[in-house]
N, C-alpha and C positions, 0 to 999 in steps of 0.2 A: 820652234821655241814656243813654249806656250804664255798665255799673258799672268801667272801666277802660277803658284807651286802652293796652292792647299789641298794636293790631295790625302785623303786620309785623315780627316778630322773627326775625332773621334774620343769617345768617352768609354767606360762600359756598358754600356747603354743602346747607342746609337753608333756609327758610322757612315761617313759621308763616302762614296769613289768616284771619280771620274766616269761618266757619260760612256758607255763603250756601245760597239753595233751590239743589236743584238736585245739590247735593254727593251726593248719595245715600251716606249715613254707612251707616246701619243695615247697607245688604245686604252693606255688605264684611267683615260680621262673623259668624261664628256666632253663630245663636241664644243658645248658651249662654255667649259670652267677648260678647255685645254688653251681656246682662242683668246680667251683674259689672258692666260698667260703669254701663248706666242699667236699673236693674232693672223700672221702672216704664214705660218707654217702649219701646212695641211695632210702631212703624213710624217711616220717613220725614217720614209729614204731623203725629205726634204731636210727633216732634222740632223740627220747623219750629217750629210752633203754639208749642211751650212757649220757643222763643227768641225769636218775634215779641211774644209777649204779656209776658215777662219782662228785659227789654233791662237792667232797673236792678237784675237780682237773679242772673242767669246769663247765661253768654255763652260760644259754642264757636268751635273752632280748628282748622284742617285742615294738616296738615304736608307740605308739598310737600320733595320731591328737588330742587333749584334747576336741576342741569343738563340736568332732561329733564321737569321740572313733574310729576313723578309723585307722585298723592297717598299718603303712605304711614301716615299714624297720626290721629287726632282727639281732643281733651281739652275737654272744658268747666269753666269757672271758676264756682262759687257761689258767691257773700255769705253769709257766716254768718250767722247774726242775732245779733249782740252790737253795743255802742256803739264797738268798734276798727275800723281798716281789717282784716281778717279774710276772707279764702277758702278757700274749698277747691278741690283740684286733684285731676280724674277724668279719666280715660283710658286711650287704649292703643292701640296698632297690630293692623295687621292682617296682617301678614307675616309669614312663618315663616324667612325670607331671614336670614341673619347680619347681613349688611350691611346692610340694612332694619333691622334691631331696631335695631345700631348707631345709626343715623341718630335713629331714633325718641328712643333715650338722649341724643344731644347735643341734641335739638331741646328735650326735656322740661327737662336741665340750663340751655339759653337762654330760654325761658319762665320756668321760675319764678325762676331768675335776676335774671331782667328784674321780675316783681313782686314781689321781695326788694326794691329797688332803689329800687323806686318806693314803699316803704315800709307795703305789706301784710306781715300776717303769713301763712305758708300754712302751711296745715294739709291733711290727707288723711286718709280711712279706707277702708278694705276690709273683706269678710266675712273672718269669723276662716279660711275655706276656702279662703280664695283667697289661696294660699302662693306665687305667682307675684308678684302684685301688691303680696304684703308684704315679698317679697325684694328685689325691684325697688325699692324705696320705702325699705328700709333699704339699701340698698347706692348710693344718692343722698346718705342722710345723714337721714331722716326717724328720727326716735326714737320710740317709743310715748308717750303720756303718757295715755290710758285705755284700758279693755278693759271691752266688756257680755260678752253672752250670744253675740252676734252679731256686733260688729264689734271692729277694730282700730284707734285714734283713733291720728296720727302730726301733727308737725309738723316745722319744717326753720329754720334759720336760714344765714345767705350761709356763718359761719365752718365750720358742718357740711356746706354744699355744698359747699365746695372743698377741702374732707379727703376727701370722701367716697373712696372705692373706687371709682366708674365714672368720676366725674370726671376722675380723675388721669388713668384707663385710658386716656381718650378724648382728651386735652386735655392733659396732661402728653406724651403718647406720641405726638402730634398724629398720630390716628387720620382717618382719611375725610379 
């Protein structure tokens, strides 16, 4: 049983699919922007392994270009551990393309979109260094609501994604 059913979110534009072998995530990332995201996981087959054996606790996403299947971004979903429906939301692309990032923003805004919807709450963190990921994440609409030593705690509700600043950008201005 998996911990959600979004696969397949999708616009004309963009489309999201579940994580399959084979995808080879890892190598399209530097070393160092792959470890932001999963700091723990050091290859392809460790990736695999921690989605085949955790199906009802994590689950990842590959973001295709619709009009030419090009894989352009990856994010995996985690269960918190509390008694709510409750995730967190990790990712990132691997493009340095304008248009590409674009793409990556509207896919990211229809994903957690779509599990706002279905009535999780989503939450996200980053290391307190990784000033990208926490600009990205506030200019979505995510708020902080703790801070350690090390990380950045952020959540999101539907009324702050559709204020947000990229939103409009993308989607008011019918962008891509």
């Amino acid at each position: 049983m998996s911990l959600v059913d979004i696969s397949y979110v999708s616009d004309s534009v963009i489309e999201w699919k579940p994580y399959k072998k084979g995808d080879d995530i890892v190598k399209r990332f530097s070393t160092e922007d792959w470890h932001k995201i999963a700091s723990d996981v050091d290859s392809e087959e460790i990736l695999q392994e921690l989605f085949e054996n955790h199906l009802d606790k994590i689950q990842g996403y590959v973001l295709y270009e619709v009009k030419n299947n090009t894989p352009i971004a990856f994010v995996y979903i985690l269960k918190e551990y509390c008694r709510i429906k409750t995730v967190s939301y990790h990712g990132g692309g691997w493009s340095k393309s304008p248009r590409l990032t674009l793409l990556y923003m509207r896919g990211t805004i229809l994903l957690i979109e779509r599990l706002l919807k279905e009535g999780f709450k989503v939450r996200t963190y980053c290391n307190k260094d990784n000033h990208n990921a926490y600009r990205f994440m506030q200019g979505l609409g995510f708020v902080r609501y703790r801070t350690t030593e090390e990380r950045i705690y952020q959540w999101i509700n539907l009324r702050r994604l559709y204020n947000s600043n990229i939103y409009n950008y993308i989607f008011k201005r019918r962008l891509l």
